[in-house]
N, C-alpha and C positions, 0 to 999 in steps of 0.2 A: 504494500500500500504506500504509493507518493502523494506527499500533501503539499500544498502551496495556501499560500493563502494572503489576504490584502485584511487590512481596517482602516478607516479613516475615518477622523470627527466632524459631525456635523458642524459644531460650533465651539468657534475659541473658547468662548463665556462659559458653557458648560463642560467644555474637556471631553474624554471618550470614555463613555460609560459603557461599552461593546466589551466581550473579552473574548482572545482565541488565544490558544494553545493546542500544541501537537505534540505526541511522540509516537514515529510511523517506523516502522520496518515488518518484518513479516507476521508480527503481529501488534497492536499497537492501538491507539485513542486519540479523539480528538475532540475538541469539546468547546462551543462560540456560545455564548451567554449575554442581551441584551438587557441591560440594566435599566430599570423602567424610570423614566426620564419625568420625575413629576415638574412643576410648573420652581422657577428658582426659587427660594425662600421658604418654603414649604416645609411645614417641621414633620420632621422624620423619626423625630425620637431618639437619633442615631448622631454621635457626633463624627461617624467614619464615612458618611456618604455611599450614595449611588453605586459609585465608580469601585472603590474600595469592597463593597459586599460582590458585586460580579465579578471581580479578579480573585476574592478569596474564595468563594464559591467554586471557581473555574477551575483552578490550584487545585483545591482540596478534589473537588469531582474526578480531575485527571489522575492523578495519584490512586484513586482509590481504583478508579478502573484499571490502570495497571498492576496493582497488587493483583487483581484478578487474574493476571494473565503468567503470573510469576510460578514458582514450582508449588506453591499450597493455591491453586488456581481452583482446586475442589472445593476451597473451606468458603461459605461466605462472607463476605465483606461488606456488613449494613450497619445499622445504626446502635449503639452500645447498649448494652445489657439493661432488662427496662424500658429502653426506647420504643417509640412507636417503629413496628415490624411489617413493612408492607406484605402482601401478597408477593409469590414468588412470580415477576416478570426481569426478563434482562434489564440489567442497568439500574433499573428499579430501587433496589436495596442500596445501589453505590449512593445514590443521588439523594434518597434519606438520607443515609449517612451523613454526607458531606454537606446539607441543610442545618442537621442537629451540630456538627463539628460548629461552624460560622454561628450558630446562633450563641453555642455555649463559650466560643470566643470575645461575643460581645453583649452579653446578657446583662453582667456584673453593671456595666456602665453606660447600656443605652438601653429603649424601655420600645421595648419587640412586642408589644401589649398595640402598637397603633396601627391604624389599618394604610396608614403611610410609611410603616417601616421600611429600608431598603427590601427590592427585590429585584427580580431579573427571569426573561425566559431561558430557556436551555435548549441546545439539540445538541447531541453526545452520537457517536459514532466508536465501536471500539471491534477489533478485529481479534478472533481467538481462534487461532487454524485454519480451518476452511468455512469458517462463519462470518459473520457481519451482523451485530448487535445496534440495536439504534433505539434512543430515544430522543421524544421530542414533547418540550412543555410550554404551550402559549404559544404567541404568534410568530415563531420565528420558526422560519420554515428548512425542508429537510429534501432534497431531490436525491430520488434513486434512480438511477437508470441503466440500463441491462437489456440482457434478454427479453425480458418483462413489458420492457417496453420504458419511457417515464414516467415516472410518478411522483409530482410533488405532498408532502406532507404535512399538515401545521396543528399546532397544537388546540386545544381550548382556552376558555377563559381564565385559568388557573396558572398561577405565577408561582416561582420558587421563591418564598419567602424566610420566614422566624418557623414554620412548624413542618418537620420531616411529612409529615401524612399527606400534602400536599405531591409528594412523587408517585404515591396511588394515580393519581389522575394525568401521568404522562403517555402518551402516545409510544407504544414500543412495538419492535419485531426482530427476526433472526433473519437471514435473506444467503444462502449460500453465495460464498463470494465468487468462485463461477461463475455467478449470472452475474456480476456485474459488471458493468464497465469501468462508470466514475459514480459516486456518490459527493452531491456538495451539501455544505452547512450554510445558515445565509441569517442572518438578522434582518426585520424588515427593510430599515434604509438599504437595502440590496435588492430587494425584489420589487422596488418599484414599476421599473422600465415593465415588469409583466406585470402586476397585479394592481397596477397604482394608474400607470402612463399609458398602457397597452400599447408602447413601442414596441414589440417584440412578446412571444409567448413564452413558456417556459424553457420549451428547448433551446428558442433562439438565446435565453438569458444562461442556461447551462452553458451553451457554445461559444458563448462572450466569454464567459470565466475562465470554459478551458482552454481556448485558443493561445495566439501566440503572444498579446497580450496578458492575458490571462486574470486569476481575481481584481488586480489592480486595475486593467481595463474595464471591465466592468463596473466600477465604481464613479471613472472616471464618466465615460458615458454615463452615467444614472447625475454625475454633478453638472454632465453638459446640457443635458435636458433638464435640470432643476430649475440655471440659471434662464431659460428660453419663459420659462413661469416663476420670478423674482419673488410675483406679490399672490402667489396661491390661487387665483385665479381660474385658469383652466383647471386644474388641478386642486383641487381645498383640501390641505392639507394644517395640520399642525403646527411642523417646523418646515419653513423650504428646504433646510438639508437637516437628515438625520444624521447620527450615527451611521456607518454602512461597512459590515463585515462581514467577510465567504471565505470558505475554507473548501478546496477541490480535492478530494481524494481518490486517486487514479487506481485502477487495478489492473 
């Protein structure tokens, strides 16, 4: 599995609240988490921010998927003794985990009680042999493509936040890696150009990523078309530019 991957910040003033991380070779993880970007000022209960909870989140998540892949790859690796214990799906149990890990990081000194607390969507990708594991939680989306044909992914209303139980409700599957070709990870400021702009469909947005350009072209385009709609206008949108991170996983 070859990964590449781009991010870039929507806006100076807010910074990049997106997080990617990889570690690929013949078996391996990857994992792009959009930190939910509330309105500046906005009390979060949190004195670590946004940005801070989706990089700790993304950290802790990658790790723990890799320990899965290591020589105790049989034992599970979820959330500590006591904890809330999802249902057994892939990834499932890592992703508790690594919720209750960051929440008990910052429990002591920030008040995880608010319904603004830091949070962030997930899509996780991790490869164990001849397998391909994936989850995907809230809006940030997940393209597989293969044999199968393509199929993009996206989660529901449900964020990773302060309470592990929340990984019950992630989007999961196994997908022989045979059938794949490429798998990409994508926060939405990425998938405008198809789901936003309807410059291009999915596939045409996959083939932007993977091309010789590649994720960073895709970005680019998605900021060239942002600037063509300055004031939201054709498009009504929230922020003229988001966040926008992809991660291409080749096979």
């Amino acid at each position: 599995m070859r990964v590449s991957w781009a991010t870039d910040m929507g806006s100076a003033e807010r910074g990049n609240e997106d997080f990617v991380a990889a570690a690929a070779a013949a078996a391996g993880a990857v994992v792009v988490l959009d930190g939910c970007g509330l309105p500046l000022g906005a009390d979060l209960g949190c004195a670590h921010g946004t940005a801070w909870y989706a990089r700790s989140l993304g950290a802790r998540l990658l790790a723990r998927l890799l320990d899965g892949l290591g020589p105790a790859a049989s034992a599970p690796v979820g959330p500590p003794e006591g904890a809330h214990r999802p249902r057994e799906r892939p990834l499932v149990a890592r992703l508790a985990g690594a919720i209750e890990d960051v929440a008990a990081a910052h429990r002591a000194t920030c008040d995880l009680r608010l319904a603004t607390t830091p949070a962030a969507t997930v899509v996780a990708v991790r490869r164990r042999g001849e397998l391909v594991d994936y989850l995907v939680l809230a809006d940030s989306t997940l393209i597989l493509d293969g044999r199968g044909g393509l199929r993009p992914i996206t989660g529901g209303p449900y964020y990773a936040a302060a309470d592990p139980a929340v990984a019950d409700e992630a989007l999961t599957g196994t997908v022989p890696a045979a059938e794949l070709s490429r798998v990409l990870l994508l926060t939405d400021g990425a998938t405008r150009l198809a789901d936003m702009f309807g410059v291009t469909d999915w596939k045409g947005l996959a083939d932007l990523a993977s091309g010789p350009a590649g994720p960073a072209g895709l970005i680019e385009r998605t900021r060239a078309v942002e600037r063509t709609d300055p004031r939201s206008v054709r498009w009504p949108r929230g922020k003229v530019h988001d966040d926008a991170t992809v991660a291409v996983c080749a096979f």
